[in-house]
C-alpha positions as CSV (number, residue, x, y, z in Angstrom):
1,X,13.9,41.7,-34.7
2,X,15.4,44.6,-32.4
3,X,14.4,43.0,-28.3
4,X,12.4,44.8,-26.6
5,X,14.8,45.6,-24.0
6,X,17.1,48.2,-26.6
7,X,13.8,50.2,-26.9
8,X,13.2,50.1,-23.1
9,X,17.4,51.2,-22.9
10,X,16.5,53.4,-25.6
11,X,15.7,56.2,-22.7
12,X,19.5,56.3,-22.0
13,X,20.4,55.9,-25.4
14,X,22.2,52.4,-25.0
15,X,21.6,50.2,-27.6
16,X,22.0,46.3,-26.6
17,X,23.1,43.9,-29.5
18,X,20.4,40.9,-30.1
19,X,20.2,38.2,-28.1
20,X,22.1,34.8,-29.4
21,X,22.2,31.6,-28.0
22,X,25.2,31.5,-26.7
23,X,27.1,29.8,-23.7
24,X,25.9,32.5,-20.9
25,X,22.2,31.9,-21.9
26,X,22.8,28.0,-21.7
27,X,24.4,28.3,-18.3
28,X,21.5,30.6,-17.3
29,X,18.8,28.6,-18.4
30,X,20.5,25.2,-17.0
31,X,20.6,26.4,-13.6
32,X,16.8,27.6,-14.2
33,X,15.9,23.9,-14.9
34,X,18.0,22.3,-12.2
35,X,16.5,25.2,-9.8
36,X,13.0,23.4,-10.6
37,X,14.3,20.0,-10.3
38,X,15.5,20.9,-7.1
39,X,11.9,22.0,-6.3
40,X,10.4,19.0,-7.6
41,X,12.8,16.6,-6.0
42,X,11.0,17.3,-2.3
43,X,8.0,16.2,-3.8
44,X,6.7,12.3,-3.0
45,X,5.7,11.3,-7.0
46,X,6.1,8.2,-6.6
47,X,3.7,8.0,-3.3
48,X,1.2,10.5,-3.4
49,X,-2.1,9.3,-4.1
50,X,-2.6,13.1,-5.6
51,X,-1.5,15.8,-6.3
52,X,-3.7,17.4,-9.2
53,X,-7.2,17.0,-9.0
54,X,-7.9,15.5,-12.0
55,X,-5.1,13.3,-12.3
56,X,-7.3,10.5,-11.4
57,X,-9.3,10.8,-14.8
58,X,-6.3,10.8,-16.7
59,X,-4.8,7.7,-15.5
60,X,-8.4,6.3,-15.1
61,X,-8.7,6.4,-18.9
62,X,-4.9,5.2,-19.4
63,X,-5.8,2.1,-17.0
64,X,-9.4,1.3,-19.0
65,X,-6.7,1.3,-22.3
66,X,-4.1,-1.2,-21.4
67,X,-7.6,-3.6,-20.6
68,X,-8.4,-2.8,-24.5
69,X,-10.8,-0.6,-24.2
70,X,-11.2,2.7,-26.8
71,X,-11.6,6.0,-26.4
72,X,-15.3,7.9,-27.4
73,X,-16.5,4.4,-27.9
74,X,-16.0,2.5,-24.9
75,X,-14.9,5.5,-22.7
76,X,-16.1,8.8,-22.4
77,X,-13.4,11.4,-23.0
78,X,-14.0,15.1,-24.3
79,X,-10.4,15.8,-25.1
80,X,-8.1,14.6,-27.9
81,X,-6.3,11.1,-27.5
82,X,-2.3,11.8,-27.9
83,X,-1.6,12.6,-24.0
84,X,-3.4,9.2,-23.3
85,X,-1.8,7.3,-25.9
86,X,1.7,8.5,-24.8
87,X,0.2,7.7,-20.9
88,X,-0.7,4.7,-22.1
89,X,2.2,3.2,-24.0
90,X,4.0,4.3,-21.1
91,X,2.3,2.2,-18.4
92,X,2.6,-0.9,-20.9
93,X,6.8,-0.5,-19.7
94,X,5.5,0.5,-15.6
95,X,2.1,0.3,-14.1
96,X,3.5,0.0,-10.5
97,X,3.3,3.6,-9.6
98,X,2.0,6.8,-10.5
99,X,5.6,8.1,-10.7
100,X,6.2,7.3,-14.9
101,X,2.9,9.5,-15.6
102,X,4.2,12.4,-13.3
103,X,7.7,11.9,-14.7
104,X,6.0,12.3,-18.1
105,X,4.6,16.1,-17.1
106,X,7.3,16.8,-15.6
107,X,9.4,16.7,-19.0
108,X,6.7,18.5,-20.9
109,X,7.3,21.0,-17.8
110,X,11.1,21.0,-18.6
111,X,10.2,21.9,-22.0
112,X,8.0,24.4,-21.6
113,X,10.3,26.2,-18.9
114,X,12.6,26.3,-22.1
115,X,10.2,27.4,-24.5
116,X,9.4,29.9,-22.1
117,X,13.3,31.2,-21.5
118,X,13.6,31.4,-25.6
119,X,10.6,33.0,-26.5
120,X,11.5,36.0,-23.9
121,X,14.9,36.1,-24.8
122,X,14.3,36.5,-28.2
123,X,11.4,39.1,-27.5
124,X,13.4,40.9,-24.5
125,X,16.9,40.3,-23.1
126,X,18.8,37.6,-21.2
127,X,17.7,39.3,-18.0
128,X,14.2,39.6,-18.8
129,X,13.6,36.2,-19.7
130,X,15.7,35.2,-16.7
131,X,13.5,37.3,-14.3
132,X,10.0,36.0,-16.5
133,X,11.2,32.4,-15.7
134,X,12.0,32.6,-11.9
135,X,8.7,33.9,-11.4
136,X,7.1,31.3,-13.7
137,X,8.5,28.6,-12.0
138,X,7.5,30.4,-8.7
139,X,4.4,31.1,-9.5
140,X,1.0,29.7,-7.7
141,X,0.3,25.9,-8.5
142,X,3.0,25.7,-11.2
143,X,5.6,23.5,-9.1
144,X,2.4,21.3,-8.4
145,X,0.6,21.2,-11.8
146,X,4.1,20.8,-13.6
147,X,4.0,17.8,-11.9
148,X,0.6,16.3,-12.1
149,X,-0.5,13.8,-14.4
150,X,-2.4,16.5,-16.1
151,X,-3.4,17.9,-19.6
152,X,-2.7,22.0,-19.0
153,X,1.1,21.6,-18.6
154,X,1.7,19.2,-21.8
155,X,-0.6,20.8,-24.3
156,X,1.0,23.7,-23.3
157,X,4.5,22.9,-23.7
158,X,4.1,22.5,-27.5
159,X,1.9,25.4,-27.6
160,X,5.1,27.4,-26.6
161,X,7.3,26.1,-28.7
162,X,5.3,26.5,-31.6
163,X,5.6,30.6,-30.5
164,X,9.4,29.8,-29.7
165,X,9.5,28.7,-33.6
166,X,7.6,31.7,-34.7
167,X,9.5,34.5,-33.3
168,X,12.9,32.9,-34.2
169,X,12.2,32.7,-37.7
170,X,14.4,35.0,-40.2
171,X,13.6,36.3,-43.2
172,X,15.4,33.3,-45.0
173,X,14.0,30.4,-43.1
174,X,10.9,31.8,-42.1
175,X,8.8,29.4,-44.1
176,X,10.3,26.8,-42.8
177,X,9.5,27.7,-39.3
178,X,5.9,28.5,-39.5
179,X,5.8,25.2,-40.8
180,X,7.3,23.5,-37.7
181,X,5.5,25.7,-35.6
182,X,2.3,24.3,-37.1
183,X,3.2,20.9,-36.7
184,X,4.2,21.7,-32.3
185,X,1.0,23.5,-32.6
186,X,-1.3,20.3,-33.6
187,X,0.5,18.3,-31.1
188,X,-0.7,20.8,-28.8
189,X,-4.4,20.7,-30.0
190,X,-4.4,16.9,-29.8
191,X,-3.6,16.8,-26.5
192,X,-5.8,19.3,-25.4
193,X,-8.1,21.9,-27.4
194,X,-7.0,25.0,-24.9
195,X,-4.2,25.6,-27.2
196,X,-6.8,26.7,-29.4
197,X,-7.2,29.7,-27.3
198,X,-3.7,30.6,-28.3
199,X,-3.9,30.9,-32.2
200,X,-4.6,34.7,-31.9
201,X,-1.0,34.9,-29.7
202,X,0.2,32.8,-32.8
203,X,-0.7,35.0,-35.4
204,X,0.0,38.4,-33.5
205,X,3.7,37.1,-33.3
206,X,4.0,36.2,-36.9
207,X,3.0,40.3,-37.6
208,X,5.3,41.7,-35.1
209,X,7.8,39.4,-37.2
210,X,6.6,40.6,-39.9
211,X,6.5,44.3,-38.9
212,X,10.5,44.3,-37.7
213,X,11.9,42.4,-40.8
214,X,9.6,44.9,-43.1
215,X,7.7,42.1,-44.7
216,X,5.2,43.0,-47.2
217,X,1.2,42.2,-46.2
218,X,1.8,38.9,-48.5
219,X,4.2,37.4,-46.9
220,X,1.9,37.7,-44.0
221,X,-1.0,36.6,-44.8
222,X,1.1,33.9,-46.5
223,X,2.8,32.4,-43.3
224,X,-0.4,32.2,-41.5
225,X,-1.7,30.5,-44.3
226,X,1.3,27.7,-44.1
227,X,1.0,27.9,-40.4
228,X,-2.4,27.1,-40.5
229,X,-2.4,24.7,-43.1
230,X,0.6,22.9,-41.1
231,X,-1.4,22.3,-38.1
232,X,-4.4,21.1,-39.9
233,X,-2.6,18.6,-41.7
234,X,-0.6,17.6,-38.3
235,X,-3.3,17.3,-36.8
236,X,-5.6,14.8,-38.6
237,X,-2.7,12.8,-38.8
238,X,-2.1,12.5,-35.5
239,X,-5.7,11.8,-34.9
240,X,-5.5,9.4,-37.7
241,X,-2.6,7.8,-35.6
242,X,-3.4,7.8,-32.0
243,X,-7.4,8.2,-31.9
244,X,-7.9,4.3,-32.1
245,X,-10.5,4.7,-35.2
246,X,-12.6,7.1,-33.6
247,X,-11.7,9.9,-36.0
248,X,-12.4,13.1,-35.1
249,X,-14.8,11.7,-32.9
250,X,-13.3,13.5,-29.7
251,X,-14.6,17.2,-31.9
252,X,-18.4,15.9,-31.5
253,X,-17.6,15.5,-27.4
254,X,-15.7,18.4,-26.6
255,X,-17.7,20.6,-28.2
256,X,-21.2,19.5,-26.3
257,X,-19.0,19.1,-23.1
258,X,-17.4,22.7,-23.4
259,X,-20.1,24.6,-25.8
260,X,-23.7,22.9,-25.2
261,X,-26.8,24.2,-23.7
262,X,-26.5,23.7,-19.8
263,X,-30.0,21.3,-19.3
264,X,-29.0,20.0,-15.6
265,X,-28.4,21.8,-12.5
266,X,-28.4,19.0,-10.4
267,X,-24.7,19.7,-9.6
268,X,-24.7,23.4,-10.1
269,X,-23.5,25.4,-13.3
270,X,-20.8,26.4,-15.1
271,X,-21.7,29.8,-14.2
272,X,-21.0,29.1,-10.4
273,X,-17.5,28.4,-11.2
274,X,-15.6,32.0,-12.2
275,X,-12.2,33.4,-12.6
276,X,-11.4,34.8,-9.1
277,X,-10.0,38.4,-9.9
278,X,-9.1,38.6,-6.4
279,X,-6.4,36.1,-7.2
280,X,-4.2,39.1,-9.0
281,X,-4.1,40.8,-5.3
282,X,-3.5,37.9,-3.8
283,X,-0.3,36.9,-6.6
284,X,1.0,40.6,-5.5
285,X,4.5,39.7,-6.0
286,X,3.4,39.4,-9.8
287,X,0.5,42.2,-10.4
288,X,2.8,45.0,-9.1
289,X,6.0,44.8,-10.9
290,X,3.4,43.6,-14.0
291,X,1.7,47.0,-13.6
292,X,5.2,48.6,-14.1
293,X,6.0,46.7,-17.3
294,X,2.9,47.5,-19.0
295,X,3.5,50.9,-18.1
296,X,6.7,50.9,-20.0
297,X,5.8,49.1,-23.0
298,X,2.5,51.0,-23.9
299,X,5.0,53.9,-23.0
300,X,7.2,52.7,-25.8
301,X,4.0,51.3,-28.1
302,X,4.7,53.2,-30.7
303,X,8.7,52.9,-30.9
304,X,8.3,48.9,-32.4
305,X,5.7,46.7,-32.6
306,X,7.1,44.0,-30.4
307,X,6.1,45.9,-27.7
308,X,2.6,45.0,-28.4
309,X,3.5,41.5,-27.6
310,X,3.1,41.1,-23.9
311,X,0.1,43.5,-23.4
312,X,-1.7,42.2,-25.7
313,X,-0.9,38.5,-25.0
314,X,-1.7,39.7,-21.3
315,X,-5.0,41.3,-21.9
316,X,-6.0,38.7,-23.7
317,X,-5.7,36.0,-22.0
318,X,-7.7,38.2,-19.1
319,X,-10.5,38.7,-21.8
320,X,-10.9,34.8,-22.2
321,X,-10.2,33.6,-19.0
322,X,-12.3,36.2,-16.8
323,X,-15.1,35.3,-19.1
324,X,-15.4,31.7,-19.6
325,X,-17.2,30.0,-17.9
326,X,-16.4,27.5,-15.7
327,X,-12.9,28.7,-14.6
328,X,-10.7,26.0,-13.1
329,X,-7.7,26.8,-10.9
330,X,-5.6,25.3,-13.8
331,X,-6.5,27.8,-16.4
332,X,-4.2,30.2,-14.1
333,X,-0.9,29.1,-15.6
334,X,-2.7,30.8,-19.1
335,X,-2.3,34.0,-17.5
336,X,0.7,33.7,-15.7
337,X,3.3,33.6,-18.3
338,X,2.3,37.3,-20.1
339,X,2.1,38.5,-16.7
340,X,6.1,37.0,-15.4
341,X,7.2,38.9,-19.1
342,X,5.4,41.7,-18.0
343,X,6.8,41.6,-14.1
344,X,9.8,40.8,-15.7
345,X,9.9,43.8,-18.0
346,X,9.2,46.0,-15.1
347,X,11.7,44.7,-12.7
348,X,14.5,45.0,-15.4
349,X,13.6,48.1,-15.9
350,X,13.9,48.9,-12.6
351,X,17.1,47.5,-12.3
352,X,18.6,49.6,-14.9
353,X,17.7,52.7,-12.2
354,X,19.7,51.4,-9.8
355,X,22.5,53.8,-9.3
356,X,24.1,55.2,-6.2
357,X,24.0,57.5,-4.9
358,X,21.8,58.7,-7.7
359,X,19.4,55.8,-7.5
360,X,19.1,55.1,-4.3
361,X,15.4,56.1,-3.9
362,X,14.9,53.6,-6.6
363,X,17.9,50.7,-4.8
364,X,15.7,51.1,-2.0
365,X,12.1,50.4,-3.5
366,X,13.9,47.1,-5.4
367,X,15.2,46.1,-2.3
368,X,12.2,46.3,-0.6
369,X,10.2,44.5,-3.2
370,X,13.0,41.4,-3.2
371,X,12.7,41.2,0.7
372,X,9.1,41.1,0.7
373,X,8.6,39.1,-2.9
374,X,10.9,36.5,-1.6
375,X,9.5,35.8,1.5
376,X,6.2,35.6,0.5
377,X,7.3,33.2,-2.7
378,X,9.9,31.0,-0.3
379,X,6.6,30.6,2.0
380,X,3.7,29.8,-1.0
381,X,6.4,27.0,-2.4
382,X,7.1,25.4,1.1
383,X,3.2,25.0,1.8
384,X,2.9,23.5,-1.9
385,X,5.6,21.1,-1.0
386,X,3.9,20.2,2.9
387,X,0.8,20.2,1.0
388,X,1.7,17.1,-0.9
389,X,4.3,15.3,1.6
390,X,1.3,15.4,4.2
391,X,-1.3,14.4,1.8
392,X,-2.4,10.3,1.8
393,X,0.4,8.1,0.6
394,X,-0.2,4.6,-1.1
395,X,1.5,2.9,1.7
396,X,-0.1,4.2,4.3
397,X,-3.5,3.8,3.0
398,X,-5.1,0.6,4.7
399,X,-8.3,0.6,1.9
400,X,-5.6,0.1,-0.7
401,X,-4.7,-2.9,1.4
402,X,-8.2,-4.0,1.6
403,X,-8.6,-4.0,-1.8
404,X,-5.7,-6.0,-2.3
405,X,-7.2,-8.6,-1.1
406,X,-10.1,-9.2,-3.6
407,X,-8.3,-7.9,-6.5
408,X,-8.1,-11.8,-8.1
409,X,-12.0,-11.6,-7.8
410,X,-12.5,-8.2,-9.2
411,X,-13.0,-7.1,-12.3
412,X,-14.8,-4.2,-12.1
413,X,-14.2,-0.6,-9.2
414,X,-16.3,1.8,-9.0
415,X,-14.7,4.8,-6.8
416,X,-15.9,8.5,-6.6
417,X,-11.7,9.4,-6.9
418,X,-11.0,7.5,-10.4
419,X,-6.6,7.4,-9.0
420,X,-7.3,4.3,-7.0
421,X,-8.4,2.7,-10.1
422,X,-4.7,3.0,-11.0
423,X,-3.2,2.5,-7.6
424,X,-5.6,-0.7,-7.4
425,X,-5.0,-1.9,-10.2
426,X,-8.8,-2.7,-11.3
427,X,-10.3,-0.7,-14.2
428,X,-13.4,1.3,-13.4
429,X,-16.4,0.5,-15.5
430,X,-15.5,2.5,-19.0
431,X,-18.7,4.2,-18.9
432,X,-18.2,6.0,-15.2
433,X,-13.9,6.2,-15.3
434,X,-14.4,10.0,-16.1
435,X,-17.7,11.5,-14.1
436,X,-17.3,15.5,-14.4
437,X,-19.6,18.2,-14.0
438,X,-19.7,18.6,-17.8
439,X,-21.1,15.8,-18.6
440,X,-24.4,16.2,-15.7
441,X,-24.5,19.8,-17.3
442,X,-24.9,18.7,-20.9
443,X,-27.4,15.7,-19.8
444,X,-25.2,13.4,-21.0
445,X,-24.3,11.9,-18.1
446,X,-28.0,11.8,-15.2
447,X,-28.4,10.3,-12.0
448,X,-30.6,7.7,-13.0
449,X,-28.3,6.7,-15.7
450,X,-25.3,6.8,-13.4
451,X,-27.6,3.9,-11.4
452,X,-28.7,2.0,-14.1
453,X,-25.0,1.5,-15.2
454,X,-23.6,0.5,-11.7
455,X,-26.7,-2.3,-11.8
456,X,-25.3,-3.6,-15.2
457,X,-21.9,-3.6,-14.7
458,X,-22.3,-4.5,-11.1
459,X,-18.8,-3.8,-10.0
460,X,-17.5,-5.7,-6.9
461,X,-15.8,-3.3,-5.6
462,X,-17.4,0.4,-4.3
463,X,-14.8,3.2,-3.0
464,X,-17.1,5.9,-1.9
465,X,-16.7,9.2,0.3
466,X,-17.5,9.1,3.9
467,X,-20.0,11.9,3.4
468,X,-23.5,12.7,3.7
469,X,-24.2,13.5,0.0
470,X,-27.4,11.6,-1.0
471,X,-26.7,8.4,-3.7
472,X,-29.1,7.6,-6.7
473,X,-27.6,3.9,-6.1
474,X,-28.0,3.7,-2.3
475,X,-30.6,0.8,-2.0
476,X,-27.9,-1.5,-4.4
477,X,-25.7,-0.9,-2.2
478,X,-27.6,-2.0,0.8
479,X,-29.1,-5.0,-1.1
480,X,-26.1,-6.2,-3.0
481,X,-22.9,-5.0,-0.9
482,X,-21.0,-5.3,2.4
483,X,-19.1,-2.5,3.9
484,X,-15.9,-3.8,5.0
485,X,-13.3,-0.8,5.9
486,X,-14.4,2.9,7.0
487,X,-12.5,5.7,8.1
488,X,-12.9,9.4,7.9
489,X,-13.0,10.0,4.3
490,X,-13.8,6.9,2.6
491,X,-15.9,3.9,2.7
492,X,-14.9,0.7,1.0
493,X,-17.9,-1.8,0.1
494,X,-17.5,-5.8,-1.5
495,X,-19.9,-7.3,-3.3
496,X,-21.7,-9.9,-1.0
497,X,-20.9,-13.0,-3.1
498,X,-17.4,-12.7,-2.6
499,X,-16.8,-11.2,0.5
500,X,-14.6,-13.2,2.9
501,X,-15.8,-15.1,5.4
502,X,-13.1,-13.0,8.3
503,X,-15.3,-9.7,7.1
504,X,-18.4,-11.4,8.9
């Protein structure tokens, strides 16, 4: 498959050879992967108390495992079980700190940063994917969600390499591919079902492949077939493996979690949560050379199909994204990597203008944009890193230390931020470990019920924010508990019967 970078040269009538994987692209994309464990490096893993919002759930669920309880049974989960199976296995070898689960993203990061590199060198040139990954890495939230104990990052690694696979399939050994791709696919889907999102991506890559090596329409319809076929199979065997007898059950959750009818708006609705268009002004160091590179390959459209590739993998993922509903912050990184291939794209091809004294008008406008670009990225990464190194550590937090103390008398902690479960050490009541929005939208999860199940499991220990929102359980609390630690954010209660006499 010609790159797309010989049909963008194709203007000066230079004609660059295909990409291989040789030593120069190994150097390359080793220093890309030390450049992000440099980044990393500065951040506190093994301290923070968080750094993704919803790493709490995750470990949460992980903590409610190693106890022996199951997922969709005991605990409510509406995502697929392999990312807490590996998170749990893990924490079997290291409970102590949060740093094994982070470590654990962070390698899916690694890999996907790789995936990433391939994919866009096969597609483009080494320059492009060089360019597409620096901004990647660069990009808003990644350095912080590649390093959260998260689902987005890790369901998408294999979701990348299952592309990677694709696209570097030849003619020989392109059945075999598809079939591996399938089988990086399902591990993608059973860690998280976004990756369904990505199947069109999937098969619009196996036509362009299709397209350059002059396959016939059989041959296409027949690796989609096998790719399909491969991730089914993968996939309920994986789930047959991992999903602790609960079969399938995680389907049945997901889909009224994601897909029901909204039937509480006690806490708001999905609708109140939107993709923030505003954010692709904001990301200017992205959007402008982006609106470059899609100039140049719907320019060149109708030279080679690849060109398709990252405008339609960019537009897409606009479609879905600006139009589901609720948007989270994570669902960014979706977008991101079309539109660093499309940056990329245009700042290569900008690049190749650069002549003097010829070029200079065009030396100039590059220049510009590196000044300003880098500034503006060196600033965004050092308030990511601040962000996190002045956030609450474990051992500076005196409520851990409270805790502490009644952790031989505890079996049960209720918090309202699921993490100190793991940092405590004391499983949250199965039922309650993950409390999202979701489930108060579908009606699965009320207010009343919420109360009812604090009475019955009658935890002994109650974390709760130091704020005025109102609490369905408020009177157990002032019948049954003691407060015994407040600051500014939280408030830390004991059940009466055990509380220690130096509390009184």
């Amino acid at each position: 498959m010609p790159p797309l970078a010989t049909l963008i040269k194709s203007e000066s009538n230079q004609k660059t050879p295909n990409p291989t994987l040789n030593l120069k692209s190994g150097a390359v994309l080793a220093a890309l992967l030390i450049a992000f464990l440099a980044l990393q490096i500065n951040l506190p893993l093994r301290s923070a108390i968080l750094i993704g919002a919803d790493e709490g759930f995750e470990v949460a669920k992980a903590t409610l495992c190693l106890k022996g309880y199951k997922l969709y049974t005991d605990i409510w989960n509406d995502q697929p079980p392999l990312h807490t199976f590996l998170l749990t296995e893990a924490l079997r070898h290291d409970s102590s700190s949060m740093l094994l689960p982070r470590l654990i993203t962070a390698g899916f990061t690694l890999l996907l940063i790789t995936a990433i590199f391939f994919l866009f060198l096969r597609l483009s040139n080494l320059r492009i994917a060089a360019i597409a990954t620096i901004l990647l890495i660069a990009s808003p939230g990644f350095l912080l969600l590649g390093s959260s104990c998260m689902l987005e990052i890790p369901a998408l690694a294999p979701t990348i390499c299952a592309l990677c696979a694709l696209v570097f399939g030849s003619r020989s050994r392109q059945m075999f591919t598809t079939l591996v791709a399938g089988m990086a696919f399902a591990i993608a889907l059973e860690i998280k079902l976004i990756s369904l999102v990505m199947l069109p991506v999937a098969v619009l890559l196996i036509w362009i492949c299709c397209r350059e090596e002059i396959l016939s329409g059989q041959y296409f319809a027949r690796s989609v077939l096998i790719f399909a076929i491969s991730s089914a199979a993968t996939t309920i065997l994986i789930d047959l493996a991992v999903s602790q007898g609960a079969y399938l059950a995680h389907f049945h959750e997901s889909w009224v979690s994601h897909f029901g009818r909204t039937k509480s708006f006690d806490y708001g609705a999905p609708d109140d949560h939107q993709f923030s268009w505003i954010a692709l002004l904001k990301n200017w160091d992205l959007s402008l050379p982006a609106l470059g590179g899609i100039a140049i390959c719907a320019r060149n459209l109708t030279r080679a199909p690849s060109m398709a590739a990252p405008i339609s993998w960019l537009a897409y993922c606009l479609l879905i994204f600006g139009l589901h509903r609720p948007w989270w912050n994570y669902y960014y990184v979706h977008t991101t990597i079309p539109l660093c291939w499309c940056a990329a794209i245009g700042i290569d091809s900008l690049w190749k203008k650069v002549t003097w004294p010829e070029g200079r008008l065009w030396c100039a406008l590059l220049a510009l944009y590196g000044l300003c670009a880098g500034a503006w990225i060196q600033e965004r990464l050092v308030g990511e890193i601040q962000s996190v190194q002045n956030s609450p550590q474990t051992y500076a937090s005196l409520f851990l230390k409270q805790i502490e103390l009644y952790k031989s008398q505890a079996r049960w902690l209720y918090t309202e931020e699921p993490v100190y479960s793991f940092h405590s050490g004391i499983p949250m009541p199965p039922d309650l470990a993950v409390l999202v929005l979701k489930r108060y939208w579908s009606g699965e999860m009320t207010n009343a019920r919420l109360a009812e199940d604090l009475k019955s499991f009658k935890p002994e220990l109650m974390l709760l924010r130091n704020d005025s929102n109102p609490r369905p359980f408020r009177d157990f609390i002032n019948a049954d508990y003691q407060l015994i630690y407040m600051d500014s954010g939280n408030l830390l209660y004991v059940l009466k019967s055990i509380v220690r006499p130096e509390v009184h």
